[in-house]
MIMI-552102 format. One record per residue (C-alpha): x, y, z. Coordinates in steps of 0.25 Angstrom, whole numbers, plus 2048, in hexadecimal, padded with zeros to 3 digits. Layout:
N
NODE    c1    c2    c3
NODE     X     Y     Z
...
***
This chain:
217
NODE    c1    c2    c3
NODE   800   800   800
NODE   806   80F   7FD
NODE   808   817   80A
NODE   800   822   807
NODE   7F3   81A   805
NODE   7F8   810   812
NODE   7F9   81E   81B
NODE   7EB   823   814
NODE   7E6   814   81A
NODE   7ED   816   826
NODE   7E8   824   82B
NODE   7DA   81F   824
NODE   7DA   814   830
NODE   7E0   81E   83B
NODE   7ED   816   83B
NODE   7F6   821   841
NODE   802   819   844
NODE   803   813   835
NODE   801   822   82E
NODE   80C   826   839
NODE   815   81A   832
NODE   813   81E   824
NODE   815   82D   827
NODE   823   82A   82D
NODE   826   820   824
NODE   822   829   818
NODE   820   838   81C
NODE   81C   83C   80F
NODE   810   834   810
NODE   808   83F   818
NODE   807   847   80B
NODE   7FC   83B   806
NODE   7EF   83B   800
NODE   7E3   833   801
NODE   7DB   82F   7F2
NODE   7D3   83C   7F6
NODE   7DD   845   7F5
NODE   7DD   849   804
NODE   7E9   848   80D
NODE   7ED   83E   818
NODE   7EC   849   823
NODE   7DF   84C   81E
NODE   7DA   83D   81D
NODE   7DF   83D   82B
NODE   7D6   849   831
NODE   7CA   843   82A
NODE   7CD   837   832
NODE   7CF   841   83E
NODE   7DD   839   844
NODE   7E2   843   84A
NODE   7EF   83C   84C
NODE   7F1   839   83F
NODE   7ED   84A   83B
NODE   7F8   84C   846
NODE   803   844   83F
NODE   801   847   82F
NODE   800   855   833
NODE   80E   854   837
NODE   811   84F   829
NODE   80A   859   822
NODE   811   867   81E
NODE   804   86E   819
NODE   7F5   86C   81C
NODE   7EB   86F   80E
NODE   7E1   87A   813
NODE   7D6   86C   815
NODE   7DF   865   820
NODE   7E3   872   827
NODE   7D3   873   827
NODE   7D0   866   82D
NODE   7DA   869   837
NODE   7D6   875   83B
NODE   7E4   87B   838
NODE   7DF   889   838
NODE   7EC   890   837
NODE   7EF   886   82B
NODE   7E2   889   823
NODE   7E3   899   826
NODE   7F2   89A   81E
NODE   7EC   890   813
NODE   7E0   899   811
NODE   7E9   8A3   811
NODE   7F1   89D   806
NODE   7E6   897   7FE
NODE   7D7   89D   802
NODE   7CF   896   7F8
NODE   7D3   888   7FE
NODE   7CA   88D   80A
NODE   7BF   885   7FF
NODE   7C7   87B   7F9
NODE   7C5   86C   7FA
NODE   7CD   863   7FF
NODE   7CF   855   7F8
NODE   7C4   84F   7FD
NODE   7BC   85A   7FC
NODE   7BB   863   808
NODE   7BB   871   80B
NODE   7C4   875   816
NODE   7B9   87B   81D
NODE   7B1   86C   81B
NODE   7BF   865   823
NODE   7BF   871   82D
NODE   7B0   86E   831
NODE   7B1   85F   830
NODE   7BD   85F   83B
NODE   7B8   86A   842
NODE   7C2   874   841
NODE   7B9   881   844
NODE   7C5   88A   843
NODE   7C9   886   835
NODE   7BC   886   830
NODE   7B8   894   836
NODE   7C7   897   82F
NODE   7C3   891   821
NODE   7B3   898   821
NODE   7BB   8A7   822
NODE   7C4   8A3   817
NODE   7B7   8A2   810
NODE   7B6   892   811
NODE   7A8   88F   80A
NODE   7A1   88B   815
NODE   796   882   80D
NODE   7A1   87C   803
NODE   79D   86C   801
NODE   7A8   861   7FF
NODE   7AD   85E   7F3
NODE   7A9   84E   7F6
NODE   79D   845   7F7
NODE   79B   84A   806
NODE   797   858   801
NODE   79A   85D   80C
NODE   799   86C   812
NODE   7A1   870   81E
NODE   794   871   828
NODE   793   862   824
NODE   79F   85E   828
NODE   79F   86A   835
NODE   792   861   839
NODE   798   855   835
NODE   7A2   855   841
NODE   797   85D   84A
NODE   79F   868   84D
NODE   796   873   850
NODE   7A1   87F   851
NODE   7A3   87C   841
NODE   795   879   83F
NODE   791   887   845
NODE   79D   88D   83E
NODE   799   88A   830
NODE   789   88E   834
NODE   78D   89C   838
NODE   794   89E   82B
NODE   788   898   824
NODE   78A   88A   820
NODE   77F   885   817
NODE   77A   87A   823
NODE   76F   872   81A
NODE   77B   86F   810
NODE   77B   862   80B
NODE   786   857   80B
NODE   786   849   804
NODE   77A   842   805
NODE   773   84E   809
NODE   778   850   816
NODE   778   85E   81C
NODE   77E   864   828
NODE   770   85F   831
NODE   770   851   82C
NODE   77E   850   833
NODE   77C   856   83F
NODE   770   84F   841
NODE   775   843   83D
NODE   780   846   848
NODE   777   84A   854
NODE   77E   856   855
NODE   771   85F   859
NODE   77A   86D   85C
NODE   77F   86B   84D
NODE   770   866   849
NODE   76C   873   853
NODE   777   87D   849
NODE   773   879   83D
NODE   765   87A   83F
NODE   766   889   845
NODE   76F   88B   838
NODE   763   886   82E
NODE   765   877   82C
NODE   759   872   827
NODE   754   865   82F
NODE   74B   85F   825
NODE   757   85E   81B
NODE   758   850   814
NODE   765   84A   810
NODE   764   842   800
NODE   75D   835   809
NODE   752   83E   810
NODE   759   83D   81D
NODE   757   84A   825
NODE   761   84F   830
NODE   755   848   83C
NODE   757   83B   835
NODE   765   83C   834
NODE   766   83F   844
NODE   75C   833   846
NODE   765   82A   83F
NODE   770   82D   84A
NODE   764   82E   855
NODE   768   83C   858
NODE   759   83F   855
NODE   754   842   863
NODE   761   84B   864
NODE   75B   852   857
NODE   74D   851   854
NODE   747   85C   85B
NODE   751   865   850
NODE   750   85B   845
NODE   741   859   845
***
């Protein structure tokens, strides 16, 4: 097997000591790419191994404005914006926005960096998800983001694949302050995904409906 696909496998199943093997043995390997273009750093934050994040960042002599964006390196993304603004909507190889990573790892600071570089706050992902960055904001229930991207109006009855808006996820989560924020912000709560599914069938699904159904109803 070539190295570079036996350290995407290896940090792919969170075996730290055997990327740690292959980096030593072949330092140039921290430069690798998976078949969708992104890097090994970046396949390790989606996997959220910190201690992986810790040791190919030692590798690595520069961050793409979409990694320093999922790492919240504020300091990072202001001298690349600096150097390049119009990256603050570019997409990365598998098709996000820096301000789509920045919500999805809840990195408030970055995204609140990114929105007043003019960041298009309702920009989908270029990928099946079709994802907008109050989806993913709501995805990982953080409510500072959340509120973040409503007071700068986000388009909360967006839709993602399948249908799914912001409600349907926060329902579907039980997560009745988000479900409270979005409501308050205009979410409609009769709004059906392609299958008919509302955002009270979806929170029924996961029995959250006696969290929910005095909102929802």
């Amino acid at each position: 097997m070539e190295r570079s696909l036996e350290l995407i496998e290896a940090i792919e199943s969170c075996r730290n000591a055997r990327v740690q093997e292959l980096l030593i043995d072949q330092p140039t390997l921290v430069e690798t790419r998976t078949q969708n273009g992104i890097s090994i750093l970046m396949l390790a934050v989606y996997h959220r191994n910190i201690e992986l994040i810790k040791l190919l960042l030692r590798g690595r002599k520069q961050l793409n404005i979409h990694e320093a964006s999922a790492l919240n390196e504020t300091g990072l993304l202001d001298e690349l914006l600096d150097c390049e603004p119009k990256a603050v909507n570019s997409f990365s190889p598998d098709g996000f926005t820096p301000l789509g990573l920045a919500c999805f790892f809840d990195c408030f600071d970055t995204a609140k960096l990114l929105i007043e570089n003019g960041a298009n706050i309702n920009m989908a992902s270029q990928n099946d998800f079709k994802v907008a960055p109050i989806h993913s904001a709501v995805a990982s229930q953080n409510c500072e983001v959340t509120q973040l991207l409503i007071l700068h109006k986000a388009n909360v009855n967006v839709k993602q694949m399948n249908g799914v808006t912001p409600l349907h996820s926060a329902a579907h989560s039980g997560n009745r302050k988000i479900v409270d924020m979005l409501l308050q912000a205009g979410a409609e709560k009769y709004a059906t995904m392609e299958d008919g599914r509302t955002p009270l069938d979806m929170a029924k699904e996961k029995q959250f409906h006696h969290l929910l159904s005095d909102i929802l109803a």
